[in-house]
Backbone as a printed PyTorch tensor [residue, N CA C, xyz], in Angstrom:
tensor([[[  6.6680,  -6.6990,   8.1650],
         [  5.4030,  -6.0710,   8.4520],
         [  5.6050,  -4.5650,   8.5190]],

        [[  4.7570,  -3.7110,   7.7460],
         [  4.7370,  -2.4610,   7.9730],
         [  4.2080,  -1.6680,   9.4130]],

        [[  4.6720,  -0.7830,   9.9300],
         [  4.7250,  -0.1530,  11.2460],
         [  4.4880,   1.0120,  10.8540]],

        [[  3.3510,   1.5290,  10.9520],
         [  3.1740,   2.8860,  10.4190],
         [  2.9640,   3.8830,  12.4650]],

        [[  4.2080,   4.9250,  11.9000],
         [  4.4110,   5.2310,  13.3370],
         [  3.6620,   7.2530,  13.5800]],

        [[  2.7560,   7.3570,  12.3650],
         [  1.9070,   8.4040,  13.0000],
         [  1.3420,   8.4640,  11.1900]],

        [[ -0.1530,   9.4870,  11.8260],
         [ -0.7940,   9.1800,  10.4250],
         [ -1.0760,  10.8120,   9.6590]],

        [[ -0.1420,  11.3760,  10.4130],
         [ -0.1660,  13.3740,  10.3740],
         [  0.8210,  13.6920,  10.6540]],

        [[  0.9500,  14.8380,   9.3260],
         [  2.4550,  15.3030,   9.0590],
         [  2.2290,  16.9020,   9.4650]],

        [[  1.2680,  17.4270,   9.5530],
         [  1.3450,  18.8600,  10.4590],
         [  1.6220,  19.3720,   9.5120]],

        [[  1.5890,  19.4320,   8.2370],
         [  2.0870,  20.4390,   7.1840],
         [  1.3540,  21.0890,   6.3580]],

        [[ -0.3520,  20.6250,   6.9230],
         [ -1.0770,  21.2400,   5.8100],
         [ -1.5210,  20.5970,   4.8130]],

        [[ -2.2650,  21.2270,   3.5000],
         [ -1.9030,  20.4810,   2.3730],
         [ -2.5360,  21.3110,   1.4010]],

        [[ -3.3110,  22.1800,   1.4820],
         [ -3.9720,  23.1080,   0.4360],
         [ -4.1300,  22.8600,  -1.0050]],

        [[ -5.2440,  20.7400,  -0.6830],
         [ -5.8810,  20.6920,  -1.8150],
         [ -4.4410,  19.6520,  -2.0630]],

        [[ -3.3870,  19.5310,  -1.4740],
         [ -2.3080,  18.1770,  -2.4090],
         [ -2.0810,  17.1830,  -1.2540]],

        [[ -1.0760,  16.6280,  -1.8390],
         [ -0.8160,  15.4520,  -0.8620],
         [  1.1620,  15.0640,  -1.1340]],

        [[  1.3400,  14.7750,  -0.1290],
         [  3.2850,  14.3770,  -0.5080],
         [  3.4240,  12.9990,  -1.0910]],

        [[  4.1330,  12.8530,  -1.7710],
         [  4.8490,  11.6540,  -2.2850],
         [  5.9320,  11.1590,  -1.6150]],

        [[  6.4310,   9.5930,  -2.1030],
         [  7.6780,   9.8740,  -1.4650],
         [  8.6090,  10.3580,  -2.6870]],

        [[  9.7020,  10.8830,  -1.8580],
         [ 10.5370,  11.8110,  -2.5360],
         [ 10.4240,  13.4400,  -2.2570]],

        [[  9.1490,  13.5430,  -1.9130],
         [  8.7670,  15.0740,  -1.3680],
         [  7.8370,  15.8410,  -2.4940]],

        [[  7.7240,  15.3140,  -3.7280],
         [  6.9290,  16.4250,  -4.5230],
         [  5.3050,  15.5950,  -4.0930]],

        [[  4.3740,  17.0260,  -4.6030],
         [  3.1620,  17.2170,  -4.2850],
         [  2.2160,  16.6570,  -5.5260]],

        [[  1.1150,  16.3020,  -4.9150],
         [ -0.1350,  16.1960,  -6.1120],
         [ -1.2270,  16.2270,  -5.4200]],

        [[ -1.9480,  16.8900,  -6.5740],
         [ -3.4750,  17.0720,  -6.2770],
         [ -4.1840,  16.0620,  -5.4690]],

        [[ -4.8550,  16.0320,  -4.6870],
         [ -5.1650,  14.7440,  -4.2460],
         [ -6.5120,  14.2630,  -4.9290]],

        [[ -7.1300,  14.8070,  -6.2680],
         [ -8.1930,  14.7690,  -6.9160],
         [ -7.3000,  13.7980,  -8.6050]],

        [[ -5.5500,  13.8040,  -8.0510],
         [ -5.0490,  13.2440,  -9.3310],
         [ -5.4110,  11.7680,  -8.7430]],

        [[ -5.0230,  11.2100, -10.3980],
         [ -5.6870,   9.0870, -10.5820],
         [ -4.8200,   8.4530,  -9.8210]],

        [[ -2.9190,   9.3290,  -9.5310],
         [ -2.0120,   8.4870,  -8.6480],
         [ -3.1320,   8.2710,  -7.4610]],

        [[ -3.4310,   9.3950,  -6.8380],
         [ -3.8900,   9.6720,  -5.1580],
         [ -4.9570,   8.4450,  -5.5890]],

        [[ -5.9830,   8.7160,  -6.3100],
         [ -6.6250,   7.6090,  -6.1480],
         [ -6.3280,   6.4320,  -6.1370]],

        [[ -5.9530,   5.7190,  -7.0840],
         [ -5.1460,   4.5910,  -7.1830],
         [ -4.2450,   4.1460,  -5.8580]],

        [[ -3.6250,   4.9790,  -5.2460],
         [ -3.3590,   4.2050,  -3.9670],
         [ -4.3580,   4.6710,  -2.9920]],

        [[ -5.2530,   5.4570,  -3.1320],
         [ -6.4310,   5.4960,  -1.9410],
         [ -6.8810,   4.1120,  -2.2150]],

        [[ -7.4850,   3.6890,  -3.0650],
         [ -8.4030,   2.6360,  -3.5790],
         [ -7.7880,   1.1550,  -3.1370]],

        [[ -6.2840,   1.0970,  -2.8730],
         [ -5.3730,   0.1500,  -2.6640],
         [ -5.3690,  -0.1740,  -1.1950]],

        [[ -5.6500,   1.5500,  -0.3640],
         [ -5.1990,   1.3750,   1.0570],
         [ -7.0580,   0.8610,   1.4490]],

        [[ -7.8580,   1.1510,   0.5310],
         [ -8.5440,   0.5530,   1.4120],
         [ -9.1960,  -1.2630,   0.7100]],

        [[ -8.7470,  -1.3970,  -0.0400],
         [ -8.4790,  -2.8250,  -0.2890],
         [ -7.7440,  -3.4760,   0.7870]],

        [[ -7.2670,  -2.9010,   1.6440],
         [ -5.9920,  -3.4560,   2.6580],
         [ -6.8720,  -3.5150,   3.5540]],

        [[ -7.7260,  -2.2550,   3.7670],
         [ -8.0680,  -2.2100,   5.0570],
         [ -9.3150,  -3.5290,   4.9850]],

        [[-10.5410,  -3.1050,   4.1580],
         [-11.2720,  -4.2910,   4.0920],
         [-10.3000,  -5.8730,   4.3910]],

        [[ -9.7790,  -5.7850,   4.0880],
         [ -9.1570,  -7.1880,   4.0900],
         [ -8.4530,  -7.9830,   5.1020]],

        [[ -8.3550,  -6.0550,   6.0310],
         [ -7.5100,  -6.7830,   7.4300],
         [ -9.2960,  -6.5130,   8.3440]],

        [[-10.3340,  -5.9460,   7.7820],
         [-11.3170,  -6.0080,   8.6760],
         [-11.9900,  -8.1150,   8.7680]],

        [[-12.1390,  -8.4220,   7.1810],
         [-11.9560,  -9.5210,   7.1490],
         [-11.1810, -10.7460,   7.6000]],

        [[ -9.6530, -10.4990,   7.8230],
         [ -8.9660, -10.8160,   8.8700],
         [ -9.2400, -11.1660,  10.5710]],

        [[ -9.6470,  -9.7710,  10.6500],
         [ -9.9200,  -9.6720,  12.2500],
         [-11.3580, -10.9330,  12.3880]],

        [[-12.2880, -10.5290,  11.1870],
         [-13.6210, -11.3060,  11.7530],
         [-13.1080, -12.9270,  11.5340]],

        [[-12.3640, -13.2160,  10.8110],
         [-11.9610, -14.8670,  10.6010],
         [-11.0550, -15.4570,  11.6740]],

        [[-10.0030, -14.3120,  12.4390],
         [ -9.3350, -15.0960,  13.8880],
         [-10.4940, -15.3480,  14.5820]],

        [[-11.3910, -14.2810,  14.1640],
         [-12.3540, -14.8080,  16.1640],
         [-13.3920, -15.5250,  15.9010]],

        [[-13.4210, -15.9110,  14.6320],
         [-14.3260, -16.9450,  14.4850],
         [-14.5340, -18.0000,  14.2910]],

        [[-12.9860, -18.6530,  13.9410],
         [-12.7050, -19.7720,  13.2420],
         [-11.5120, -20.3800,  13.9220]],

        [[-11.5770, -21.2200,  14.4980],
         [ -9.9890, -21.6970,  14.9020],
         [ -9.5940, -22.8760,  14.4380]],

        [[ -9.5660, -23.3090,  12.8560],
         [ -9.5650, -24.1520,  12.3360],
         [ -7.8760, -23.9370,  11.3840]],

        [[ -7.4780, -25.3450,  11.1290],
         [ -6.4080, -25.0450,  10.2820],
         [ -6.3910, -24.6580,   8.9110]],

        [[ -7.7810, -24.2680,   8.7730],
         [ -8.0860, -23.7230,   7.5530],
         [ -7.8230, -22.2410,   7.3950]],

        [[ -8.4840, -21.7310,   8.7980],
         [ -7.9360, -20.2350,   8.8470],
         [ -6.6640, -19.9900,   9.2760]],

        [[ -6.4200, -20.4920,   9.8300],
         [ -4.4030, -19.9670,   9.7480],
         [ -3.8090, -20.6590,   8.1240]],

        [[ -3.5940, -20.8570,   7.1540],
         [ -3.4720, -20.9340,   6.5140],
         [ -4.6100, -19.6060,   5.6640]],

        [[ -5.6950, -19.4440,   5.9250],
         [ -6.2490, -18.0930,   5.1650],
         [ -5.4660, -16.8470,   5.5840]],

        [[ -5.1480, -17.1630,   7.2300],
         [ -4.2110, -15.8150,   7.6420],
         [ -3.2790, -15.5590,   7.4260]],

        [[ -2.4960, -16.3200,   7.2460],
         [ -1.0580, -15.9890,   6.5530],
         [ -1.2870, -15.7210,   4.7040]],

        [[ -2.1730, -16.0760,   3.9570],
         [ -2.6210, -15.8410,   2.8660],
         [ -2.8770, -14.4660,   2.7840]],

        [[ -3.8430, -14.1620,   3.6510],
         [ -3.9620, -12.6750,   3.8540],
         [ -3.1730, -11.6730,   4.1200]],

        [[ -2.0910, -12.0600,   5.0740],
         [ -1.2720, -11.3400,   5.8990],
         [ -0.1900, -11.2330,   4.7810]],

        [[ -0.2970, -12.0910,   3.7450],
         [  0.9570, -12.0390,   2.7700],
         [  0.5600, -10.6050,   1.7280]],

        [[ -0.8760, -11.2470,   1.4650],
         [ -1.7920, -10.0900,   0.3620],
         [ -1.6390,  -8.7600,   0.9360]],

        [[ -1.9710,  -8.2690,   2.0630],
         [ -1.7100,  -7.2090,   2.7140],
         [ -0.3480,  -6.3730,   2.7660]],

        [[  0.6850,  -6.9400,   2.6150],
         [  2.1400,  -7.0270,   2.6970],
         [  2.4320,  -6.7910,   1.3330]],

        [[  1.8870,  -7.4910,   0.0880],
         [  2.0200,  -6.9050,  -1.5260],
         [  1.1100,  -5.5430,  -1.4150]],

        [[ -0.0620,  -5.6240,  -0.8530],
         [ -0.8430,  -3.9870,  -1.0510],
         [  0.0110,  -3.0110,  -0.4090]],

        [[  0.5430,  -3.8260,   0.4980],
         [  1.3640,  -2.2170,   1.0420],
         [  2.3770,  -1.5070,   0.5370]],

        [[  2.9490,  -2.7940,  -0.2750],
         [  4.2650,  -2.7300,  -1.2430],
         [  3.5210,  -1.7990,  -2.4950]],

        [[  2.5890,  -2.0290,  -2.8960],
         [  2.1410,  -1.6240,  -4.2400],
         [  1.4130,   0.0730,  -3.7520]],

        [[  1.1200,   0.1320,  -2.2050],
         [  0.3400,   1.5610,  -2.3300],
         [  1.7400,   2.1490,  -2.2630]],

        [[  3.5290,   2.1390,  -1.6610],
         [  4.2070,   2.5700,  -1.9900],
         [  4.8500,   2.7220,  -3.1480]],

        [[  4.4840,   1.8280,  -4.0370],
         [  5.3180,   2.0660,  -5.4040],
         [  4.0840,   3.1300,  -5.8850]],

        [[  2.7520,   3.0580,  -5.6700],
         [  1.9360,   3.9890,  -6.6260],
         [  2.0690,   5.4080,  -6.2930]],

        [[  2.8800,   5.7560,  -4.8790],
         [  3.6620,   7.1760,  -4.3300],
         [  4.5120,   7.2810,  -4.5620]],

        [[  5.1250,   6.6290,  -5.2130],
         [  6.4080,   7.0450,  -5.6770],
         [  6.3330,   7.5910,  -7.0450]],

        [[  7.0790,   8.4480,  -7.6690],
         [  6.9100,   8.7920,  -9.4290],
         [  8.5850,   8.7600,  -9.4910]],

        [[  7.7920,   7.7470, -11.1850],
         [  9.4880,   7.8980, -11.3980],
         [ 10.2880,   8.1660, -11.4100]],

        [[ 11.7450,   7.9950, -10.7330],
         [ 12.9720,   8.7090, -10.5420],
         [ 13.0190,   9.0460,  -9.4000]],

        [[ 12.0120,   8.6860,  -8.3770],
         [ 12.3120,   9.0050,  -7.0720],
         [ 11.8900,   7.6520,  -5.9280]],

        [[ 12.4260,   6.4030,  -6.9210],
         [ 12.6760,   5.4740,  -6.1590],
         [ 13.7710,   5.5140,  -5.2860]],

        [[ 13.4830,   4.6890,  -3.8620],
         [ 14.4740,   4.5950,  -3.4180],
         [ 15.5370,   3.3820,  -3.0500]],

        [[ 16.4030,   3.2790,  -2.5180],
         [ 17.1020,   1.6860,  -2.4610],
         [ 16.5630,   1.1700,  -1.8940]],

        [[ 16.1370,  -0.2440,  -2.2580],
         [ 15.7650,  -1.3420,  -1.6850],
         [ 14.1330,  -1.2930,  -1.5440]],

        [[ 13.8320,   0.0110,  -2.3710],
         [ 11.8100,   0.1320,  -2.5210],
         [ 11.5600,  -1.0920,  -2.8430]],

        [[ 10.5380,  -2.1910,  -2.4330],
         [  9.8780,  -3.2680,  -3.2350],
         [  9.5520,  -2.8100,  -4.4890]],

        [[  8.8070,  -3.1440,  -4.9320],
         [  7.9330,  -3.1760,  -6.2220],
         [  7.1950,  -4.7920,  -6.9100]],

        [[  6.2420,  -4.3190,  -7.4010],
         [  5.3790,  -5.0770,  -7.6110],
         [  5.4800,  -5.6120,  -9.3740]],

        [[  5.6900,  -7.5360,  -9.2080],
         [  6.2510,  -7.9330, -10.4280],
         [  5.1140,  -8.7800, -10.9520]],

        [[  5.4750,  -9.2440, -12.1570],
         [  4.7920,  -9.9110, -12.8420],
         [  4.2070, -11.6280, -11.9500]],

        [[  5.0090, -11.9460, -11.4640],
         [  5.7110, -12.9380, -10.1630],
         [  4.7800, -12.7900,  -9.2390]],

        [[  4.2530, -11.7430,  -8.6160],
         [  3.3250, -11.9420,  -7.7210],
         [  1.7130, -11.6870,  -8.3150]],

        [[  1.3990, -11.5130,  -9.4580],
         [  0.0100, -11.3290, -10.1020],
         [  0.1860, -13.1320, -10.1440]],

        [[  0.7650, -13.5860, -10.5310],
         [  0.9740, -15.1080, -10.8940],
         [  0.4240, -16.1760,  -9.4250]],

        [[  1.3680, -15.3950,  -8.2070],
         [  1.0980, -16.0330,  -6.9970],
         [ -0.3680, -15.9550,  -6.7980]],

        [[ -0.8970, -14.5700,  -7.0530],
         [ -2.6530, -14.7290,  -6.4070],
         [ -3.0540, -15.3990,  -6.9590]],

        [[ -2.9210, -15.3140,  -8.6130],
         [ -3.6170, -15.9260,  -9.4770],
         [ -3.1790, -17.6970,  -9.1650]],

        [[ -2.5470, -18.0180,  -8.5360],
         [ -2.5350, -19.1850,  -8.0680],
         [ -3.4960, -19.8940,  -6.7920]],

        [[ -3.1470, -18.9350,  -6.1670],
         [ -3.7920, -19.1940,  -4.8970],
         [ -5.7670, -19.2760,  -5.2760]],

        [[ -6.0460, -18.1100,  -6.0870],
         [ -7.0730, -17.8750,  -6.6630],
         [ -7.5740, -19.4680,  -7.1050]],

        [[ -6.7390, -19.7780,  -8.1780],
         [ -6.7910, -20.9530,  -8.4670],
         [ -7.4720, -22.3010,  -7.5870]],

        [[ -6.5860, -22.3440,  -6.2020],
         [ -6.6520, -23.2400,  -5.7450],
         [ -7.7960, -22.9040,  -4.5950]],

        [[ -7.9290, -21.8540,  -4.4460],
         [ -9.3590, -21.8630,  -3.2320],
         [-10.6750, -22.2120,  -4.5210]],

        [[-10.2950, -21.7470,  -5.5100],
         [-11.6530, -22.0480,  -5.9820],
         [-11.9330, -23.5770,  -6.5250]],

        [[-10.6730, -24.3150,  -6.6080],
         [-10.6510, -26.1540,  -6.4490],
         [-11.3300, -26.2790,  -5.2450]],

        [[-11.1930, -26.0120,  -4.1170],
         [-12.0300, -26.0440,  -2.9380],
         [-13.3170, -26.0280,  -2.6280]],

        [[-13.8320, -25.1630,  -4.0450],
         [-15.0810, -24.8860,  -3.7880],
         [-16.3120, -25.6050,  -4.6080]],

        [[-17.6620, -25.8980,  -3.4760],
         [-18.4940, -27.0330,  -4.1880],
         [-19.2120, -26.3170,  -6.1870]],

        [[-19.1910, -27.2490,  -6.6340],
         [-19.5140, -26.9440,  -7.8550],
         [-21.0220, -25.5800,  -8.0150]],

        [[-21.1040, -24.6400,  -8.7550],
         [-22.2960, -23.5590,  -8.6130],
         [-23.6760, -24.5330,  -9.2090]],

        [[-24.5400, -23.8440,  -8.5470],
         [-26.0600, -24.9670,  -9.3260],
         [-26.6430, -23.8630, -10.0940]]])
């Protein structure tokens, strides 16, 4: 699980944003977006989260929560690989494979077996 332990770096930014590795970009570039657009795919998803523990105490939703809690855990993996630019990976960075488009697309699969036929 990611532990994010402050959300301000005190450094300013005049119009960029840090990567990891330390170099800068516009924050108007498609990287910044592309993981803006990711972090808040996460966030919707842990707001969705929160409303399904307190509403549901079925073994249906712990099985959605750990589904989720997994999905959340690839977005977080993937908003770090989309900060990173090439050559300034680091050891043991995740990254996002062909292998896990396969897993959703599974899971995808099988909630929608679940579901009653459309009229």
């Amino acid at each position: 699980m990611v532990k994010i332990t402050k959300v301000y770096t005190r450094t300013g930014d005049s119009g960029e944003t840090g990567l990891v590795g330390g170099k800068r970009l516009p924050k108007d570039h498609p990287r910044i977006e592309a993981y803006g657009s990711v972090d808040e795919l996460n966030s919707v998803l842990g707001l969705v989260l929160s409303f399904l523990v307190q509403k549901d105490a079925s073994k249906r939703r712990k099985k959605l929560e750990l589904i989720f809690e997994a999905i959340q855990q690839k977005l977080f993996d993937m908003g770090s690989e989309l900060a990173t630019l090439p050559g300034d990976e680091y050891e043991g960075q995740i990254t996002i494979q062909a292998e896990d488009a396969e897993w959703l697309e599974k899971i995808i699969y099988a909630m929608n077996e679940e579901l009653q036929p459309l009229k």
